[in-house]
N, C-alpha and C positions, 0 to 999 in steps of 0.2 A: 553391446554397443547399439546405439541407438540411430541410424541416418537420419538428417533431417532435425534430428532434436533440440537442435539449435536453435532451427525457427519455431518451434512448438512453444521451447520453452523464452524466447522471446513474447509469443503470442500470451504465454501466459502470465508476464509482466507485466504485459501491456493491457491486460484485462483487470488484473493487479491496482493497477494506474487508477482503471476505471470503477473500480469498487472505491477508493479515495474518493473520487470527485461526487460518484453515488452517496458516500456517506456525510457529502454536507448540503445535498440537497435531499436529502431524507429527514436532516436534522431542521433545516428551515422549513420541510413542509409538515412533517408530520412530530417533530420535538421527542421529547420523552415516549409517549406512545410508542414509536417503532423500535424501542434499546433491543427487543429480543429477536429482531431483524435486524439489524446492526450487528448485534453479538453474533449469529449465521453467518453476514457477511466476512466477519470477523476472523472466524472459522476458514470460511471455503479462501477467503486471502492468507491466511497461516498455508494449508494445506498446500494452495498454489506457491508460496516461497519456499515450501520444500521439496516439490518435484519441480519445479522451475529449476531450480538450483541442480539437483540430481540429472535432470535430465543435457543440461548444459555440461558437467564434468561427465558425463559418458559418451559425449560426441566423440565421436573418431578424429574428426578434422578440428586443427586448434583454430576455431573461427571468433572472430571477435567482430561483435557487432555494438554497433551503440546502446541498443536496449540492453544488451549483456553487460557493458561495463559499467553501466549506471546502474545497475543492479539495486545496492544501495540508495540511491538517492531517493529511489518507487518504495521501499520499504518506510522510511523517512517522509516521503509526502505522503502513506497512509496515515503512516503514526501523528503525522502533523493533522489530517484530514478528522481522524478518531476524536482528539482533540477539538478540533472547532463545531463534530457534534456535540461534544457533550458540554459544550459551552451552548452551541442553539438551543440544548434540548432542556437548558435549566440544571444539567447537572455536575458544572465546573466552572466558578468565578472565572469573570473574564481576566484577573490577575495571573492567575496560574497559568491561563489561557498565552495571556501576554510571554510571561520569564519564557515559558514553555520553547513558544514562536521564535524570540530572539533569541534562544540557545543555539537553534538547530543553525538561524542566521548567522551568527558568529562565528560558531564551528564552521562551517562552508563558507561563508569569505574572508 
């Protein structure tokens, strides 16, 4: 059991968050060029959703916090975020771009 791991693993959502919004201004500054930094980023955001997750189901205390229950929606604004690199970076029509976008939209309203 982990104390505290609740806010760790919020912190690490929420860092989560911020690899998304990292990965579409990497994709506007530096385009294709940075994919093999993206794909790292990519990586250490997999790795963070899976002790994020672990370390939130070993809290002792049933705490629920807003970054915890949205859980979901941070995994979903990267995947959204992934996407609108690889449309910056030249490497995914903005069509696809598009369905992609309004899927996620629909689904959630």
């Amino acid at each position: 059991m982990i104390r505290g791991g609740k806010k760790i693993a919020d912190a690490i959502t929420l860092g989560r968050a911020g690899i998304g919004a990292g990965l579409i201004a990497i994709g506007w500054f530096f385009g294709a060029a940075a994919l093999s930094r993206v794909a790292c980023l990519m990586l250490v955001n997999w790795i963070g959703d899976v002790l994020d997750g672990a370390m939130a189901r070993r809290n002792p205390e049933e705490i629920h916090s807003w970054i915890g229950d949205h859980d979901l929606e941070v995994d979903i604004f990267v995947s959204a975020c992934l996407a609108v690199y690889l449309w910056l970076a030249g490497l995914l029509p903005f069509y696809h771009l598009s369905v992609y976008l309004i899927f996620w939209l629909v689904l959630f309203f």
